[in-house]
C-alpha positions as CSV (number, residue, x, y, z in Angstrom):
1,X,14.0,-13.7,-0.2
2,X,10.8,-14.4,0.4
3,X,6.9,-12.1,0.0
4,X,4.1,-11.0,2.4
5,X,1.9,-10.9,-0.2
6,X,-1.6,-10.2,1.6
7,X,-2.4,-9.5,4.8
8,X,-6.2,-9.3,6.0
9,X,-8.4,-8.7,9.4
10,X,-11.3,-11.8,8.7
11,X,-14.0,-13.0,11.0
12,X,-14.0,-16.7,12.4
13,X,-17.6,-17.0,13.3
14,X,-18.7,-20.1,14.4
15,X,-22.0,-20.0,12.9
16,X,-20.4,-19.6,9.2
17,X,-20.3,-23.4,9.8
18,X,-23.9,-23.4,11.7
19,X,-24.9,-22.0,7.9
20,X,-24.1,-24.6,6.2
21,X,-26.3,-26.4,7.5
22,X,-30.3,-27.6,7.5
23,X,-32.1,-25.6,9.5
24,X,-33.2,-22.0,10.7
25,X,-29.5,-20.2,9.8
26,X,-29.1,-21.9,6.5
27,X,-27.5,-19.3,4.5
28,X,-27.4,-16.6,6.8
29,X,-23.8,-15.9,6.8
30,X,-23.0,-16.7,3.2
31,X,-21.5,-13.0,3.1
32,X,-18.9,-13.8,5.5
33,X,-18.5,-17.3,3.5
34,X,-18.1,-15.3,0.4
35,X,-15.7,-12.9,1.5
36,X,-13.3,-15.9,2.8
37,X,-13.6,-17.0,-1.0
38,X,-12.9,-14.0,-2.1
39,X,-9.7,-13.5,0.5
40,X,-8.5,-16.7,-0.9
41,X,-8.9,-16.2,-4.2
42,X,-6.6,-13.1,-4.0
43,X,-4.0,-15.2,-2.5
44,X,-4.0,-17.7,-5.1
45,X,-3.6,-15.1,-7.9
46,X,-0.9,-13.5,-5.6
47,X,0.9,-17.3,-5.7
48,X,0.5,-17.8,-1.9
49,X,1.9,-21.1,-1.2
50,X,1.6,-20.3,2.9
51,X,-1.2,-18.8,5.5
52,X,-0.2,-17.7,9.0
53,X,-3.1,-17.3,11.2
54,X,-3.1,-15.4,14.2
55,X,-5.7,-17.5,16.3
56,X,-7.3,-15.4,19.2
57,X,-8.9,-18.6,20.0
58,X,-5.3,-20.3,21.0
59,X,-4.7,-19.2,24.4
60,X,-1.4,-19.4,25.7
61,X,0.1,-17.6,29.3
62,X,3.7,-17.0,28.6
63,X,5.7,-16.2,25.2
64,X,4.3,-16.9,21.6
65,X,3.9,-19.8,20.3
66,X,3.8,-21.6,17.3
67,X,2.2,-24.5,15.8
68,X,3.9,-25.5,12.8
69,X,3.6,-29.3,12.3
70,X,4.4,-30.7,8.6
71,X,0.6,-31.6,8.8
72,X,-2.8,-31.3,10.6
73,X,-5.8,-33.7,10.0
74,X,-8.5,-34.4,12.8
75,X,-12.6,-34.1,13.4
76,X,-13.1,-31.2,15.3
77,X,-15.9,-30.1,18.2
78,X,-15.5,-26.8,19.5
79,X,-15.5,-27.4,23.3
80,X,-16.8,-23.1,23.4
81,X,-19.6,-23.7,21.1
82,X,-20.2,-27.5,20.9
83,X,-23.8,-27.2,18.9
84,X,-22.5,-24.7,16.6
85,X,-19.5,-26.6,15.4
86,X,-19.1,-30.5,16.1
87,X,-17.4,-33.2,13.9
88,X,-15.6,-31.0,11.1
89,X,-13.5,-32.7,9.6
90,X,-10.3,-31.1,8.8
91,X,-6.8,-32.1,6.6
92,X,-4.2,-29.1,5.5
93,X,-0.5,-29.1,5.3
94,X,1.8,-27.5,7.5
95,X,5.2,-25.8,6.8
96,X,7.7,-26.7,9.8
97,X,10.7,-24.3,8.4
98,X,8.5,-21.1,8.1
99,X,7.4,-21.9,11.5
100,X,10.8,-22.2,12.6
101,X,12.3,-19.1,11.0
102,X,9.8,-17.2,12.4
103,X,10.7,-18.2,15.9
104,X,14.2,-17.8,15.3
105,X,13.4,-14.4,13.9
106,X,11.2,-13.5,17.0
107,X,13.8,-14.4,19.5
108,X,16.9,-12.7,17.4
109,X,14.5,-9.5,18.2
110,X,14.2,-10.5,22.2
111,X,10.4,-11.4,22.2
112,X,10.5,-14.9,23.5
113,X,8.9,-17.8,21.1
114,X,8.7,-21.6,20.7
115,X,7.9,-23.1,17.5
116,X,6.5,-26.7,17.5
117,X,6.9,-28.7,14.4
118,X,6.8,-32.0,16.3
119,X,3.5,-31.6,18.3
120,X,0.3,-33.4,18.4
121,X,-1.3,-29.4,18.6
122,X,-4.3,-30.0,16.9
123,X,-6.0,-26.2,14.9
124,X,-8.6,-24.2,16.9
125,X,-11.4,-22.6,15.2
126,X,-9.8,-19.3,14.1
127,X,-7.5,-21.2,11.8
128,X,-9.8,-23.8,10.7
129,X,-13.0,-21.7,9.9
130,X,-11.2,-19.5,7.5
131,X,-9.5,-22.5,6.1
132,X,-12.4,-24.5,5.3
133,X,-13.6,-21.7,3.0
134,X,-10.4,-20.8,1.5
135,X,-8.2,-23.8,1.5
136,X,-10.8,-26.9,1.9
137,X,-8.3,-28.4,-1.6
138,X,-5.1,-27.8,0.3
139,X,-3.3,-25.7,-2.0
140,X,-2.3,-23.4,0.8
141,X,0.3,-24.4,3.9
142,X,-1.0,-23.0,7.0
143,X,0.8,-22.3,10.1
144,X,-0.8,-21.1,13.6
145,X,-0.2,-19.1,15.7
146,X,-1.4,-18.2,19.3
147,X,-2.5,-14.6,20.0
148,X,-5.2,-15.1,23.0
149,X,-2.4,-13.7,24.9
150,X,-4.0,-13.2,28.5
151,X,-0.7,-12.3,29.9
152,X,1.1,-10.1,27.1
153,X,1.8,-6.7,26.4
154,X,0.4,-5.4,22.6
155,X,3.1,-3.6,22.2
156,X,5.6,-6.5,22.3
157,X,3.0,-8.5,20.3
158,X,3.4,-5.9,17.9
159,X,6.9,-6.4,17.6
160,X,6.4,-10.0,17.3
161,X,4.2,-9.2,14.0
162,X,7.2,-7.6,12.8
163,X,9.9,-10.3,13.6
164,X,7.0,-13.0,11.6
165,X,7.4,-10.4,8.6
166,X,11.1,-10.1,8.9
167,X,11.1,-14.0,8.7
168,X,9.6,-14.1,5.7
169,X,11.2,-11.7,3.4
170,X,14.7,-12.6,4.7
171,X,14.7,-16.6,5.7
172,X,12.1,-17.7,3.8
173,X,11.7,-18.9,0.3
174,X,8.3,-18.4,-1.1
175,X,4.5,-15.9,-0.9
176,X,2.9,-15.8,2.5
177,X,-0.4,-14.3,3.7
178,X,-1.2,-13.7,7.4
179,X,-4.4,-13.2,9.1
180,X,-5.3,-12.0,12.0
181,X,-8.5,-13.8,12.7
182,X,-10.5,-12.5,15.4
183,X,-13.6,-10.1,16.0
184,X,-13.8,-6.6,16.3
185,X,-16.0,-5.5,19.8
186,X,-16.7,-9.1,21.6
187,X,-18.8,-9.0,24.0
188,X,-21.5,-12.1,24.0
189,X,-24.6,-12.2,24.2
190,X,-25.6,-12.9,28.2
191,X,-26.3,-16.4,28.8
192,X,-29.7,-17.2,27.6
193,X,-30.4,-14.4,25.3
194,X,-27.7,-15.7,22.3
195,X,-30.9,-16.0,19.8
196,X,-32.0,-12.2,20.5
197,X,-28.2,-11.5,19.6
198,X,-27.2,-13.8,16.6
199,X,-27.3,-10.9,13.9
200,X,-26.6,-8.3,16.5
201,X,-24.0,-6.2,18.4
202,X,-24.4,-6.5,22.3
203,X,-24.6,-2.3,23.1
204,X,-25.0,0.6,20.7
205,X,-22.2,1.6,22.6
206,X,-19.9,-1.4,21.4
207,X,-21.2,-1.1,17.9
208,X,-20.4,2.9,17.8
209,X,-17.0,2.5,18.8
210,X,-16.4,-0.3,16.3
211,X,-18.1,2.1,13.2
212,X,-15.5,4.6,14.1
213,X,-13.1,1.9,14.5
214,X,-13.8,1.0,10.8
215,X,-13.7,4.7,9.5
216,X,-10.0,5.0,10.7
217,X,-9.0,1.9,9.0
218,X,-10.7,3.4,5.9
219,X,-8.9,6.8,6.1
220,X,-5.4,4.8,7.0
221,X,-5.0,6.7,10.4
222,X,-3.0,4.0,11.8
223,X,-1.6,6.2,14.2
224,X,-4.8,7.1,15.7
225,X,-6.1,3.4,15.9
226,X,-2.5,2.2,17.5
227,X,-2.9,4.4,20.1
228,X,-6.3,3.9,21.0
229,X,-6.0,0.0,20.4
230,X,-5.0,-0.8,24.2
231,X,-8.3,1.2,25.7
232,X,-10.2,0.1,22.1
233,X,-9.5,-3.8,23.4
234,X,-9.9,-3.2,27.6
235,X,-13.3,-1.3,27.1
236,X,-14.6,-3.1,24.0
237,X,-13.5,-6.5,25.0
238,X,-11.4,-7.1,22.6
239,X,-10.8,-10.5,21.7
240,X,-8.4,-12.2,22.4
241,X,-7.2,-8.9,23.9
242,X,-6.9,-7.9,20.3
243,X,-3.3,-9.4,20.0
244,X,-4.2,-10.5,16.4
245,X,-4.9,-7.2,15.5
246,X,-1.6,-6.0,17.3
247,X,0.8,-9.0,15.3
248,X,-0.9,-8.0,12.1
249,X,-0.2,-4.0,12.3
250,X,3.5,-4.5,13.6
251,X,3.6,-7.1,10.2
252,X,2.8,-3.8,8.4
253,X,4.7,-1.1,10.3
254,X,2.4,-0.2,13.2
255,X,1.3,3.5,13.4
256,X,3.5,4.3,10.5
257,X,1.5,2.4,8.7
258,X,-0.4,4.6,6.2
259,X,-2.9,2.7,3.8
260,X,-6.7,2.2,3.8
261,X,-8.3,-1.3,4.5
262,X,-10.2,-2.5,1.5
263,X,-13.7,-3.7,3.3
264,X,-14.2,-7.4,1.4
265,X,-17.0,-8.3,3.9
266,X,-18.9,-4.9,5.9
267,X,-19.4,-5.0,9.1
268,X,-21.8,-7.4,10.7
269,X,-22.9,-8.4,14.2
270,X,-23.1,-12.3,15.6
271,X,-24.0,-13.4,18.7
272,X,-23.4,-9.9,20.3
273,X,-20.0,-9.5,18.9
274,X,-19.1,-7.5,15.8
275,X,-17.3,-9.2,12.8
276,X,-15.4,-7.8,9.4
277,X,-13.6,-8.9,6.6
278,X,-11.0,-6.7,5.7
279,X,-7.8,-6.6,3.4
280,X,-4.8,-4.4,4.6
281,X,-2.6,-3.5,1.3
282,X,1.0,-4.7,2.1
283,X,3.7,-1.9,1.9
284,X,7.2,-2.1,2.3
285,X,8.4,-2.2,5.8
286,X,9.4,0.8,7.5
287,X,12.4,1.0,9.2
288,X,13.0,0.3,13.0
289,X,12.2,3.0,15.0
């Protein structure tokens, strides 16, 4: 029997790399850096030997998918932002049979998923930013998993959450994290205007909607938030479509889930789009509906 042991909504921004470096943004999103080492910390003292990501930045057109090879190494460029992050070098290890049981636990429950443990899938940048922060001595196993899910439904992808948490506490052997990595509101900034935007939200209106967002998490009103989460992604575009967001709540029992978010990072705007760190306190699963 295995343990979800932390569960956590984290921000992948590209230009938590960008700060690393010489130049103009040097240290300017050493918060966000800090609340990845934080996130990761927690899951070492938790004895997390695996991370499953759900990557908004995977996109896939028909059932879920995922990527567990028994190890990933490469240099990576983002082809979406190439002068923000370019040859990043990257080495963690995989875990094929958690990847596999969650499949297996997925398509016991009728939502329709492929794992691939022999695949030359490389990571995309919601997996590998948070990694390089939290996991850059490879103590942790990571699995990805797609959940830019153009063609979905966030209900199902909410029961897909659930099958990934059934998988571990009944087929799998050992502690597990998941994140859903992916941005709250996500509009960019219009082409031209990105450096008006870098430490900024693209319309009050976006930025409203995601403080009130934020205040529901806080108070644990899951049941307002699911409900307003389809309209929430549509009108705030979401990213992603917010599927992330949707696998990670139906991890933790969807609207009858009742707990606060601990804020580890506060909110923060970034190229137009607005960004959190955020732990969700795991509670037993609730029964099926």
């Amino acid at each position: 029997m295995g343990t979800l042991a932390l569960a956590a909504k984290i921000t992948h921004v590209p230009s938590m790399y960008l700060s690393e470096l010489e130049g103009p943004h040097k240290g300017s999103r050493q918060a966000a850096i800090d609340g990845h080492i934080e996130i990761g910390k927690r899951c070492r003292e938790l004895g997390v030997d695996t991370i499953v990501v759900f990557d908004v930045h995977w996109l896939v057109n028909s059932e879920y998918h995922i990527n567990c090879a028994a190890q990933f190494s490469g240099t990576y460029t983002s082809n979406e932002l190439p002068h923000f992050i370019h040859n990043m070098p990257y080495a963690y290890p995989g875990n094929p049979a958690l990847g596999e049981a969650i499949a297996a636990s997925a398509n016991a429950a009728g939502v329709k998923s492929r794992a691939h443990s022999k695949t030359t899938l490389g990571l995309e940048y919601g997996t590998l930013v948070p990694m390089r922060y939290m996991n850059a001595d490879q103590h942790f196993k990571v699995v990805c998993i797609s959940a830019w899910c153009d063609w979905h439904d966030l209900q199902e992808s909410g029961r897909f959450g659930r099958a990934v948490r059934q998988a571990i506490e009944q087929h799998y052997d050992g502690t597990v994290a998941i994140f859903a990595s992916g941005s709250l509101s996500h509009h960019f900034a219009d082409n031209g205007r990105a450096p008006e935007f870098m430490f900024k939200v693209y319309d009050p209106f976006l930025e409203q909607v995601d403080h009130r967002v934020i205040e529901l998490w806080k108070a644990g009103d899951w049941k307002t938030f699911c409900a307003m989460l389809p309209m929430y992604s549509e009108k705030c575009w979401g990213e992603g479509d917010m599927h992330d967001t949707a696998m990670l709540l139906g991890a933790l029992g969807w609207d009858r889930y009742d707990q606060p978010v601990e804020i580890i990072t506060p909110y923060f705007g970034s190229s137009g789009t607005g960004q959190i760190n955020a732990i969700f306190p795991v509670t037993p699963l609730p029964a099926a509906a």
